[in-house]
C-alpha positions in Angstrom: -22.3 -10.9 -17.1 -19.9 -13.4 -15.8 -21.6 -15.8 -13.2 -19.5 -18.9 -11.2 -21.0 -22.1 -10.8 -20.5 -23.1 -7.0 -18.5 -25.4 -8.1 -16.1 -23.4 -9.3 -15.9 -21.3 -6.1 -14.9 -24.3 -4.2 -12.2 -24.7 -6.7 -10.7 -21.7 -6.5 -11.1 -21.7 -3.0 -9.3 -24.7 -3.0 -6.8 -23.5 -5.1 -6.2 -20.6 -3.1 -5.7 -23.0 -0.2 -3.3 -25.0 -2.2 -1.6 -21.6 -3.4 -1.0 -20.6 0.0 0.6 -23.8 1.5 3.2 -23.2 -1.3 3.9 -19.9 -0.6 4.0 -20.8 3.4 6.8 -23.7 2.2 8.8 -21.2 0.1 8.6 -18.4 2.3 10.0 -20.6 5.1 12.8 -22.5 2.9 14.2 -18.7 1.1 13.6 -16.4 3.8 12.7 -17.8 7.5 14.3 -15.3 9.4 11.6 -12.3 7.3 8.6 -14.9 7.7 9.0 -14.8 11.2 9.1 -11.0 11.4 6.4 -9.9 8.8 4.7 -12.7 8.0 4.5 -14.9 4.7 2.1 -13.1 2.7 3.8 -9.6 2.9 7.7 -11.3 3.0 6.3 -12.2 -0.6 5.1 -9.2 -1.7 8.1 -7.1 -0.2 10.6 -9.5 -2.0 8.3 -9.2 -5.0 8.4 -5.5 -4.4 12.7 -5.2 -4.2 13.2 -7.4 -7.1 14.9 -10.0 -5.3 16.1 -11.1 -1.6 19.4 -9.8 -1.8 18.0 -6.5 -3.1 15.4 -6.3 -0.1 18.4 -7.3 2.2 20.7 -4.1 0.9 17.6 -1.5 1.5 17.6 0.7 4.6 15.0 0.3 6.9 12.9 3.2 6.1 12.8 2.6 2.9 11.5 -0.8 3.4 8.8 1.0 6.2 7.0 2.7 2.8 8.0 0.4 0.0 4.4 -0.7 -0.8 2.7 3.4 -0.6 3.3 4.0 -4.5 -0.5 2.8 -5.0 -1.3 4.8 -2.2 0.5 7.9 -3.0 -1.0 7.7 -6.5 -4.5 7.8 -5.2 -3.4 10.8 -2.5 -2.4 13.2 -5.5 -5.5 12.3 -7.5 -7.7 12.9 -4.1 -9.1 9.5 -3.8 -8.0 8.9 -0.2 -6.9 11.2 2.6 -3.0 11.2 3.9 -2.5 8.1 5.8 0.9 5.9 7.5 1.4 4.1 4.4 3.3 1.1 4.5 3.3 -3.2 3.6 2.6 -3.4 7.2 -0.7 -1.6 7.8 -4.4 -3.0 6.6 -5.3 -0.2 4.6 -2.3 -0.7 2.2 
């Protein structure tokens, strides 16, 4: 059984911090404009998602409303979850 040390939670809690700040700083220098609408975490993971920002930038906007429900979908067809809104921009996704 693996067991941290506490001080090894603070470190990675501190590099988590630090992690963070540099996504906030690239987020805001690549794409501002998305940041402001969605948000840095999930402007990452939708870029992260398309491949790239200029792929992102050529998808329709329904297709960027469900781009992060392939997990989900997968767990729908092997009845894990019931039908749900499944999108980057909901909790539950």
């Amino acid at each position: 059984m693996f067991v941290l040390s506490a001080v090894q939670v603070v470190q990675l809690a501190e590099y988590r911090a630090q992690l963070y700040e540099y996504l906030k700083s690239r987020m805001a220098a690549i794409a501002p404009n998305l940041t402001v609408l969605v948000g840095e975490l999930v402007g990452a993971r939708l870029i992260a998602h398309a491949g790239s920002l200029m792929s992102l930038a050529k998808y329709p906007a329904s297709t960027v409303q469900i781009l992060g429900a392939e997990k989900a979908r997968l767990l729908l067809l092997m009845h894990l979850m019931k039908p749900a809104r499944l999108c980057f921009t909901h909790a539950h996704c």
